[in-house]
C-alpha positions as CSV (number, residue, x, y, z in Angstrom):
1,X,0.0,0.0,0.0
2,X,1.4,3.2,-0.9
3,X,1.9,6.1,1.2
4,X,0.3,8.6,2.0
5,X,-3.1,6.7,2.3
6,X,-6.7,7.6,2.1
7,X,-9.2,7.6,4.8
8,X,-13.0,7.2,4.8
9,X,-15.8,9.1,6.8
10,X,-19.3,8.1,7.4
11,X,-22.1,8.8,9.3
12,X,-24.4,6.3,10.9
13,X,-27.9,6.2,12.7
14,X,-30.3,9.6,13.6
15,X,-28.5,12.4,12.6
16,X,-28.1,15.3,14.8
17,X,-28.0,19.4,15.1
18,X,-24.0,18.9,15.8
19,X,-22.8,15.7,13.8
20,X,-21.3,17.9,11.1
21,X,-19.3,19.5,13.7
22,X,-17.4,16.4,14.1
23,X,-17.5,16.0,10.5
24,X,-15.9,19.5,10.3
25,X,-13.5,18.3,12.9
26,X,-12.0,15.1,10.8
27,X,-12.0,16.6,7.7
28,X,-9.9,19.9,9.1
29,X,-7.7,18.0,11.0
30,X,-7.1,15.6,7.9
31,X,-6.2,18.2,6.0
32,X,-3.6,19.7,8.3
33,X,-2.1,16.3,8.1
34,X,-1.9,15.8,4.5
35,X,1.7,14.3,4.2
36,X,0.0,11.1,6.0
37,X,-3.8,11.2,4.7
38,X,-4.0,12.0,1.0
39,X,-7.6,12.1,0.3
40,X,-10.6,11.8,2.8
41,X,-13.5,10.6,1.3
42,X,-17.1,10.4,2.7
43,X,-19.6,7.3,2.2
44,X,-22.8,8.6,0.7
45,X,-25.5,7.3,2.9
46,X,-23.1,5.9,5.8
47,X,-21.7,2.3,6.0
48,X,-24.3,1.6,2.4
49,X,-21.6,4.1,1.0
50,X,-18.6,2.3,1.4
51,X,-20.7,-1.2,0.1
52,X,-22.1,0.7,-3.0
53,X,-18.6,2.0,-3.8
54,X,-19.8,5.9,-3.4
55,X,-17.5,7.9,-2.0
56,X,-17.3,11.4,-2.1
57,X,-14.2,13.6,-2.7
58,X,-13.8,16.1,0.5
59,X,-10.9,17.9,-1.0
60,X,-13.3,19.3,-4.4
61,X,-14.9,21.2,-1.3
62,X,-14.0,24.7,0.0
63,X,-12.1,25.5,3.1
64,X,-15.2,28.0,3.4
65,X,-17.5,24.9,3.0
66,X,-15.9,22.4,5.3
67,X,-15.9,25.1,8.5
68,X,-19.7,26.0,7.3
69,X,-20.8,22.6,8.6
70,X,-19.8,23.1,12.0
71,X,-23.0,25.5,12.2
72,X,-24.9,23.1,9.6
73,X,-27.5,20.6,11.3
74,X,-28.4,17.0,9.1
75,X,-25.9,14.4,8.3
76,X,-24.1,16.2,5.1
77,X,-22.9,13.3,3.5
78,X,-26.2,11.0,4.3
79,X,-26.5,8.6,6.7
80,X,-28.2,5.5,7.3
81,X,-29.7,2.7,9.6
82,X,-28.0,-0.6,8.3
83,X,-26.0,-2.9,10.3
84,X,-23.6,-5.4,9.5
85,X,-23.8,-9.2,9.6
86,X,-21.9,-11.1,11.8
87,X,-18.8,-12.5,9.6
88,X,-19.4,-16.2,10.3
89,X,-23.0,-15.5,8.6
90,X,-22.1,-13.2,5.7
91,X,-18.3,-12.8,5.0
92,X,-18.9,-12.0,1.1
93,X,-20.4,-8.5,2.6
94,X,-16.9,-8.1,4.1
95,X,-14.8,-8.9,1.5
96,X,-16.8,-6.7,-0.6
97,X,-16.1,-4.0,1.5
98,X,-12.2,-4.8,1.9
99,X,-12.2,-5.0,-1.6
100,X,-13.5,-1.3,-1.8
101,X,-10.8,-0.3,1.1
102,X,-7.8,-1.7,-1.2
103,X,-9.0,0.1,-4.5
104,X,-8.9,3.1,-3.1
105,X,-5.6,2.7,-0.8
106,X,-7.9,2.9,2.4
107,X,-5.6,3.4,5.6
108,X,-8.2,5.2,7.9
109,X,-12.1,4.2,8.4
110,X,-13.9,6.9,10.9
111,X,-17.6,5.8,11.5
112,X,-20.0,8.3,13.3
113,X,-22.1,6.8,15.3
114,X,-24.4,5.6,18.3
115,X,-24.0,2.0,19.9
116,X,-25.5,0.0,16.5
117,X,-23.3,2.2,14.7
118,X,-20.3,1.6,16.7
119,X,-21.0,-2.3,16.9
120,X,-20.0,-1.8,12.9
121,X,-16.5,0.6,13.6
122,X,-15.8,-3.2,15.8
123,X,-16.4,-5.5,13.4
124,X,-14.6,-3.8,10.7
125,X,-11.8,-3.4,12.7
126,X,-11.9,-7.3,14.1
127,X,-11.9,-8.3,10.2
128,X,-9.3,-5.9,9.2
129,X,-6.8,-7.5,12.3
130,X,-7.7,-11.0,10.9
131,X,-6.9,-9.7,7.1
132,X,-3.8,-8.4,8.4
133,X,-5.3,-5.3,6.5
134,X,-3.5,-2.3,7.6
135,X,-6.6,0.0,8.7
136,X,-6.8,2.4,11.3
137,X,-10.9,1.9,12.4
138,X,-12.2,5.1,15.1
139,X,-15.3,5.5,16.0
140,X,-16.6,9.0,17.0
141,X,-19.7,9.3,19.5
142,X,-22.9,10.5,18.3
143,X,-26.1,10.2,19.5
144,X,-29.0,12.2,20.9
145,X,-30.3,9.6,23.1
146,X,-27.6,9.9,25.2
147,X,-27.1,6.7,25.8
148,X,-23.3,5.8,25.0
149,X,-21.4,4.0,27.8
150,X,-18.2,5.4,28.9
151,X,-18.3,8.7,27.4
152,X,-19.8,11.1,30.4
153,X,-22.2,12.2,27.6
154,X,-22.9,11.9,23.7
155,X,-22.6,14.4,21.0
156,X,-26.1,15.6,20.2
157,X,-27.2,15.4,23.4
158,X,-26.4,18.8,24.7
159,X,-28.4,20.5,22.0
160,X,-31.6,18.4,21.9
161,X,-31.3,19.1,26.0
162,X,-31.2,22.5,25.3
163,X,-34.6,22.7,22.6
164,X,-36.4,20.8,24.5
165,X,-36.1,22.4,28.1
166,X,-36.8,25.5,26.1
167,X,-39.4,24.4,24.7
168,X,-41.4,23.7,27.4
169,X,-40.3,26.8,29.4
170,X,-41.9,29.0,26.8
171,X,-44.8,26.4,25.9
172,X,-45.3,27.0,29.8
173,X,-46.3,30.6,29.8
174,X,-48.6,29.7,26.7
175,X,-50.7,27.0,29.0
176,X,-50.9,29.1,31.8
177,X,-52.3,32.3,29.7
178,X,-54.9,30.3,28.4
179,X,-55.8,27.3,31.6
180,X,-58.8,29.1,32.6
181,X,-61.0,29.7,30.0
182,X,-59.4,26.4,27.7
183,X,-56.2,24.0,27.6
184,X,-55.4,22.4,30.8
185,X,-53.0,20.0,29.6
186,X,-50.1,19.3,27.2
187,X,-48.4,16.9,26.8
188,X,-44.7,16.6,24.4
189,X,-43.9,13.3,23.2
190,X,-40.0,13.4,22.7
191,X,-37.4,10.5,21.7
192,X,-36.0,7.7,23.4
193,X,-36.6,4.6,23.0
194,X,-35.0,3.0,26.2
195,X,-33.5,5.8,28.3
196,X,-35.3,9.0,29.5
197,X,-32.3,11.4,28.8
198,X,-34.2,13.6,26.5
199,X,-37.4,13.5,28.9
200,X,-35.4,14.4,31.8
201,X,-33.7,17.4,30.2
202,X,-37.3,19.0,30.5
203,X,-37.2,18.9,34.1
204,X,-34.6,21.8,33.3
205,X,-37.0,24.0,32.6
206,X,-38.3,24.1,36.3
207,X,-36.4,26.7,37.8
208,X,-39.4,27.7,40.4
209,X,-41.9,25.5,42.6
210,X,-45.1,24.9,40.0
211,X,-43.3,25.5,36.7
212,X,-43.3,22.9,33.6
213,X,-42.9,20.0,33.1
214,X,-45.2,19.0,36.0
215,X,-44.9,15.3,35.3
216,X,-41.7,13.4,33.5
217,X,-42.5,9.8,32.1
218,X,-39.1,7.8,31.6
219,X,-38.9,4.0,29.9
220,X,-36.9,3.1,33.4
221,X,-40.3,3.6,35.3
222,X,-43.6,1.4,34.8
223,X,-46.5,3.3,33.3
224,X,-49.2,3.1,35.3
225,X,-52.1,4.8,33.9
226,X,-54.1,5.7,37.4
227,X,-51.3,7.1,39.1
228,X,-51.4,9.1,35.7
229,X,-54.5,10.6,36.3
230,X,-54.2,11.1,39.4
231,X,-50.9,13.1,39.0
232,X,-52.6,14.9,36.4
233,X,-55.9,15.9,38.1
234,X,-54.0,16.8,41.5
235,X,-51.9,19.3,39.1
236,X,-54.8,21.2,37.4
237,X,-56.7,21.5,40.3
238,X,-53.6,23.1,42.4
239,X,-51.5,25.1,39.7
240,X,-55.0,25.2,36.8
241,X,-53.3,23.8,34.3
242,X,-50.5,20.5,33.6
243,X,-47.4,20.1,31.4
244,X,-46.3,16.6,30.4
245,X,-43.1,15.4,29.0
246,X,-43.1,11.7,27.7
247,X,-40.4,9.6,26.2
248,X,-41.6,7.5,23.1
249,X,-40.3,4.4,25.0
250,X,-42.1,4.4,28.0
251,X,-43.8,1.0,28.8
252,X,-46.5,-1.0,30.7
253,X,-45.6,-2.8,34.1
254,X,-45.1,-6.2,32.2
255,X,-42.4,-4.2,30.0
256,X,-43.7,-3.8,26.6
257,X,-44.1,-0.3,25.3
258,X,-46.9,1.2,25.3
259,X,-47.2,2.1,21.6
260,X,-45.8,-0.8,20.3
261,X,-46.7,-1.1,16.4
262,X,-45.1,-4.2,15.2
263,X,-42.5,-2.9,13.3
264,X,-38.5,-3.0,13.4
265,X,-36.0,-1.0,12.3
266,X,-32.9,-2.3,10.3
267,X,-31.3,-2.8,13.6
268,X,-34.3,-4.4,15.0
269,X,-35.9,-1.9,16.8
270,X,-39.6,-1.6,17.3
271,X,-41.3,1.0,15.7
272,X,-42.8,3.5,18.2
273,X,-44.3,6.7,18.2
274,X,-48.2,7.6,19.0
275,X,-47.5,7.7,23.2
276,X,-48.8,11.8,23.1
277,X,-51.8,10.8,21.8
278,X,-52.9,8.1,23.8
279,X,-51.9,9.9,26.9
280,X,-53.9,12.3,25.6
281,X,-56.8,10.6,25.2
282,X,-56.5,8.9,28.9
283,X,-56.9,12.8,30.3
284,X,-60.4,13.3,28.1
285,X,-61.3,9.9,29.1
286,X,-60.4,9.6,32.8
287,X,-60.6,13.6,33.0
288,X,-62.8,14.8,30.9
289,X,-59.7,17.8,30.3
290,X,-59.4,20.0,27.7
291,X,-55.7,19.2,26.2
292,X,-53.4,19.5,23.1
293,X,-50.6,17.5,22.2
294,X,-47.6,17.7,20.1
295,X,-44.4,15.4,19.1
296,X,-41.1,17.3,18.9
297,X,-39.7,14.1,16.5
298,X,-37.2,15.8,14.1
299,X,-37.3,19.0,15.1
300,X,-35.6,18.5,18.3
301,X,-32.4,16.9,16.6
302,X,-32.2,19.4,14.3
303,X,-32.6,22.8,15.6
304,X,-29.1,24.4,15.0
305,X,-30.7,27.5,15.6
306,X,-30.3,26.9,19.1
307,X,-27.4,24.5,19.9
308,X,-25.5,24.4,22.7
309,X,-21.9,26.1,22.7
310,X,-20.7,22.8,25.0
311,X,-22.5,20.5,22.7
312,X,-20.9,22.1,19.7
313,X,-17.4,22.3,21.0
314,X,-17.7,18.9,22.2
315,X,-18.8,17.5,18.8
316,X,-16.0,19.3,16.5
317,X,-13.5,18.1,19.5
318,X,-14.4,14.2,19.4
319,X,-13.6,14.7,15.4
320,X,-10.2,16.3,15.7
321,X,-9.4,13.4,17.7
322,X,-10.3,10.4,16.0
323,X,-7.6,11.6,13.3
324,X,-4.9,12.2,15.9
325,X,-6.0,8.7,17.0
326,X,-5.2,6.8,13.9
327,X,-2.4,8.7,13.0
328,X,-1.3,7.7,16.2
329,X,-1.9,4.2,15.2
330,X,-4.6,3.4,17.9
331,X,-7.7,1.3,15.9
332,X,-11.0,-0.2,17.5
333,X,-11.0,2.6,20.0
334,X,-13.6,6.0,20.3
335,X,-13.0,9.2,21.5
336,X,-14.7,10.0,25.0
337,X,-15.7,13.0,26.6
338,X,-14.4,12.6,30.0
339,X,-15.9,15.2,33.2
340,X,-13.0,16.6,35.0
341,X,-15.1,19.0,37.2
342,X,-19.0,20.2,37.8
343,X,-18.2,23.6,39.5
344,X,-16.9,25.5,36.8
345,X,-17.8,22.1,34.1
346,X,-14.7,20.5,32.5
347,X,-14.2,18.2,30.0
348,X,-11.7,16.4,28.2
349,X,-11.4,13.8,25.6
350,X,-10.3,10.1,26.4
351,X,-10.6,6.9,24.9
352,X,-12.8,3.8,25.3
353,X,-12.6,0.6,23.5
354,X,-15.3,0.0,20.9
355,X,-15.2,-4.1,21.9
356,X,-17.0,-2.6,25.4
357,X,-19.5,0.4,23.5
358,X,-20.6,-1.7,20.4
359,X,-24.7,-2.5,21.1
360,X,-24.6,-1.3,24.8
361,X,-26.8,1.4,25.9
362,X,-26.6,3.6,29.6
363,X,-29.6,4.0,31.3
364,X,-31.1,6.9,33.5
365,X,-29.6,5.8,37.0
366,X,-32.6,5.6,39.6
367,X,-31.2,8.6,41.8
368,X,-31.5,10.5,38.8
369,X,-35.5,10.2,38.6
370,X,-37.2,11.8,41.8
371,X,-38.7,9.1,44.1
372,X,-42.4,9.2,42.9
373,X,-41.1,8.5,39.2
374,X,-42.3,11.9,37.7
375,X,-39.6,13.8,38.3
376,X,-35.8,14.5,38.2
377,X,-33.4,14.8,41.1
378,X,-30.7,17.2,42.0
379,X,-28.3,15.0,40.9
380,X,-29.3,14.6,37.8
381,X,-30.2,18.3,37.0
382,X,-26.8,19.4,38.2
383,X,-25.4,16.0,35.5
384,X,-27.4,17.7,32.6
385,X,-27.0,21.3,33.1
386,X,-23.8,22.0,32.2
387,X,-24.0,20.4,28.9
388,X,-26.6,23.3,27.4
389,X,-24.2,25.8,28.7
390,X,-23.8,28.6,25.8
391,X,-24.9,29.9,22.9
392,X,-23.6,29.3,19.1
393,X,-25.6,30.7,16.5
394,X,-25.4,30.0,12.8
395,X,-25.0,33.2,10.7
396,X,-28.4,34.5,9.7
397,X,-29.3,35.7,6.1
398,X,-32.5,36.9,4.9
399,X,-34.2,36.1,8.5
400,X,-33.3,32.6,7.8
401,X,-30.1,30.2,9.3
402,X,-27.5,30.2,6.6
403,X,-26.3,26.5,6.2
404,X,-24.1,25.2,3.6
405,X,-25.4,22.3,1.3
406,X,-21.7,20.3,-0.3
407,X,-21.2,19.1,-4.1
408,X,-20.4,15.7,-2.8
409,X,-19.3,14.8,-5.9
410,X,-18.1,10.8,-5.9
411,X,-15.0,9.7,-7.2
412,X,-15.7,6.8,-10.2
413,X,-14.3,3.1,-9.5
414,X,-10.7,4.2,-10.1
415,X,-8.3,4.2,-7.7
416,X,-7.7,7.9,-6.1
């Protein structure tokens, strides 16, 4: 293989408000480091990409560009949901994609990822040690869910924190303006499937006795529709009005979620989604309340407009340093972010091995949810706080975020 040899980029899984930071952070860092990385190409469409042989040429875009995505939200080069086999059951998948790595001189494989993702970053690694294939594999953290072991907290995180405690600080005032004469309760319906960090970043928005979210529904704690109710009346009648926050995984007391539809995901996840509304229609049932309802989806992963600074810095930082990693010749490894203080925050980068992250997922711990399972502790808001420290707008243009869309132009069968 000559030298100096390419490198490959890819994003994986839900994209988020920041993952082009860390994008941003690779491909700059690459590019100061040109004497060892020639060319850094991105996979269209994630690990499908590499498979499909479509790889886009990073060095056909600007300087201007590149630094753009660091205030660009989405997944510039695509991503996708798609997991690898295991090797003993489809080892034609993996010479295919060796065989991609050797025609274009592949040294360096960065994958951009959650725990699914990262579960790929291993295996191509484990392959390339049994090839004797000489190929650097990093993963970089990424996920809103917040739900990466090891790293204190995950890329993505920070920001949808952030929108979402907002969010129902101002969506607050709007109830309360309106409880006596119509809408006594909302309810948001955010993500997370089996952790309740994105539910518990509402609690945030609390900063006086009374104030929203007056109930918190995690996937950690059993649903239990009476103590609902009950919750939800005792609210309304002693502040007039009730703000909800749910996670889309919450579940029943025998474990199954509560909205399961009978559908998987390419990694074999079960389609959720509809828990708003049927909360809602518990409250006009039980209640007989007046309520609205609303699912923040996609809109809380990619609202750059209001990212955190932390969440931002951390993103483009766990980027620079999967380059230094492989240049340093580490492989099957991820860059952390690592707490070195609360009070002022710190943080640092460290390393973690992807054998112990690939397919794991961290949990809220139980003395972060408040003892009658609606709530969040002082533990836990003194954990999330820090993390939607600061402000990091995009540049505006017309009224309107200015965000960079790339050529991503892909390179033909060639050899670069």
């Amino acid at each position: 293989m000559s030298n100096p040899k390419n490198a490959i980029y890819a994003q994986s899984g839900g994209v988020t408000s920041v993952i082009n930071a860390s994008a941003c952070g690779v491909i700059e860092t690459a590019r100061r480091h040109s004497t060892q990385i020639h060319k850094l190409y991105a996979a269209k469409n994630g690990i499908l990409g590499v498979l499909g042989n479509e790889l886009i040429d990073t060095s056909l875009e600007s300087d201007a560009d590149i630094a753009a995505l660091k205030t660009t939200p989405g997944g510039a080069f695509g991503s996708c949901r798609y997991q690898l086999k295991d090797p003993t059951q489809n080892r034609a998948e993996y010479e295919k994609l060796f065989d991609i790595f050797k025609q274009h001189h592949i040294g360096y494989f960065f994958y951009n990822g959650g725990g699914d993702s990262q579960d790929t970053t291993f295996k191509i690694a484990t392959i390339a040690r049994e090839l004797n294939y000489p190929l650097q594999c990093i993963g970089i953290p990424k996920t809103i869910d917040n739900d990466l072991p090891f790293t204190d907290n995950s890329p993505g995180f920070g920001s949808v924190a952030k929108y979402i405690a907002v969010s129902i600080k101002e969506v607050g005032f709007d109830i309360a303006a309106m409880a006596a004469s119509s809408t006594k309760v909302f309810i948001l319906e955010v993500m997370g499937r089996h952790a309740g960090w994105i539910a518990a970043a509402s609690g945030l928005a609390a900063t006086e006795k009374g104030d929203p979210p007056h109930i918190i529904l995690f996937p950690e704690i059993a649903f239990n529709p009476d103590l609902f109710c009950a919750r939800v009346k005792e609210t309304v009648e002693k502040y007039g009005f009730c703000v909800v926050v749910a996670a889309e995984g919450i579940k029943n007391e025998n474990g199954k979620y509560i909205t399961e539809q009978g559908m998987t995901d390419a990694f074999g996840h079960q389609q959720l989604g509809g828990v708003a509304p049927l909360l809602a229609g518990l409250v006009k049932s039980k209640l007989g309340l007046k309520y609205h309802w609303a699912v923040s989806d996609y809109l809380q992963r990619s609202a750059r407009h209001i990212a955190s600074k932390v969440d931002v810095e951390q993103a483009y930082a766990v980027g620079v340093k999967a380059v230094e990693l492989a240049l340093a010749g580490e492989t099957g490894v991820m860059p952390i972010i690592v707490r070195k203080n609360q009070t002022p925050y710190e943080w640092k980068i460290g390393t973690a091995s992807l054998e112990k992250i690939a397919n794991q997922e961290k949990k809220m711990p139980m003395d972060y949810i408040s003892e009658d399972g609606f709530g969040i502790t002082k533990a836990c808001w003194d954990y999330i706080f820090p993390l939607i420290q600061g402000e990091d707008y995009p540049t505006y243009e017309n009224g309107l975020p200015k965000y960079v869309k790339l050529k991503n132009i892909c390179v033909g069968t060639s050899p670069a």
